[in-house]
C-alpha positions in Angstrom: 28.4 7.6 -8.6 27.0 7.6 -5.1 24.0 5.7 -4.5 20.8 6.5 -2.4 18.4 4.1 -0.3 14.8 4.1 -1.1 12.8 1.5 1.1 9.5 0.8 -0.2 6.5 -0.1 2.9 4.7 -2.3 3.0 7.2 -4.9 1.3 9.9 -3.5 3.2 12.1 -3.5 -0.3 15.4 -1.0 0.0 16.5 0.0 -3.7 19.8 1.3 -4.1 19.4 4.2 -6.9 21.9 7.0 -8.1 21.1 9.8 -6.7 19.3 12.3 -9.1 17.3 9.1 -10.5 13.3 9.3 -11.1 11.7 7.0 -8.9 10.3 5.6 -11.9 13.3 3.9 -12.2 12.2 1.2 -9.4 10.8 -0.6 -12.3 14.0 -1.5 -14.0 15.9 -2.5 -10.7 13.3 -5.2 -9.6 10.7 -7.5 -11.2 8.1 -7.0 -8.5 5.3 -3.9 -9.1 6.1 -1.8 -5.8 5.1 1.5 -6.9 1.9 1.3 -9.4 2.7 3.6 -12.0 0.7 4.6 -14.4 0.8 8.1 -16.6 4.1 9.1 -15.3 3.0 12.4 -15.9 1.6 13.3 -12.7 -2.2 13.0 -13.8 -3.7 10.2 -13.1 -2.8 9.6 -8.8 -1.9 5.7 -9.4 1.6 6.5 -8.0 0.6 8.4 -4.8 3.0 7.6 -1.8 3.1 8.7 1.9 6.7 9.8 2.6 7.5 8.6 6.1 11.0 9.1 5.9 13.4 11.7 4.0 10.8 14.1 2.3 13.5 16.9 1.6 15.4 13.9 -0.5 12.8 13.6 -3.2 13.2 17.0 -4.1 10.2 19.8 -3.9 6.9 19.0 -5.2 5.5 22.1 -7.9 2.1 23.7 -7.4 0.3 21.7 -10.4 1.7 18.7 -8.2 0.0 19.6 -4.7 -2.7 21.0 -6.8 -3.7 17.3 -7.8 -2.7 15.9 -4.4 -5.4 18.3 -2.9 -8.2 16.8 -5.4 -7.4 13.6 -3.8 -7.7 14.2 -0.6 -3.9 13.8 0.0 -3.4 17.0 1.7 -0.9 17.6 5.1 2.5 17.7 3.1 3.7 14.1 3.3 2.4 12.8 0.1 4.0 12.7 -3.2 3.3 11.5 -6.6 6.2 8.9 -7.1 6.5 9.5 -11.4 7.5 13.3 -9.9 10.1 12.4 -7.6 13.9 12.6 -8.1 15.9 10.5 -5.2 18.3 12.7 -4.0 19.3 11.3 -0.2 17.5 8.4 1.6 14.1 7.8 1.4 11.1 5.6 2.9 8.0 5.8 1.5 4.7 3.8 1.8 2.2 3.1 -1.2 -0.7 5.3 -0.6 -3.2 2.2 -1.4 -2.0 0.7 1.6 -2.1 3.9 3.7 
C-alpha cells in the first residue's frame, strides 16, 4: 500500500493516506475538524479548499464540480471541493474559510 502526504494549511497537519483515498477520509485519521465537511456530495461549498500544492494529485474536478465552484466565486482553477477529491500523489491544500 503506498501512502500519500496531504498537508492541511493553516494547521500545518500532514496526513499520510493510501493513495486513491477520499479526502473525506481525514476525518477518521485525526480527531481535530481540519476540513469542514458537510454534504459530501459536492453541494453545499462547506469543504472548499485552495490547492497550493499538487493539484494534478487530487485527480480532475467534473463540470457539475467547477460549475458550483464558479457560483461561489472560486473561479482560477486552484480550488476544489474536498468531499470530491481522491489523493493520488502529495498534496497541500488550505481551507478556503481561511483563504
Amino acid at each position: 500500500m503506498t501512502l500519500k502526504k496531504l498537508t492541511i494549511l493553516p494547521a500545518g497537519t500532514e496526513i499520510l493516506l493510501p493513495a486513491g483515498s477520499p479526502l473525506t477520509e481525514v476525518e477518521y485519521e485525526t480527531t481535530q475538524r481540519l476540513i469542514p465537511f458537510g454534504c459530501r456530495s459536492g453541494s453545499c461549498g462547506a469543504c472548499v479548499v485552495e490547492v497550493l500544492e499538487g493539484f494534478g494529485s487530487l485527480g480532475e474536478p467534473d463540470d457539475d464540480e467547477l460549475d458550483f465552484l464558479e457560483d461561489l466565486g472560486r473561479t482560477g482553477g486552484d480550488h476544489r471541493l474536498a468531499c470530491q477529491c481522491r489523493l493520488r500523489g502529495d498534496a497541500t491544500v488550505r481551507v478556503a474559510d481561511d483563504i
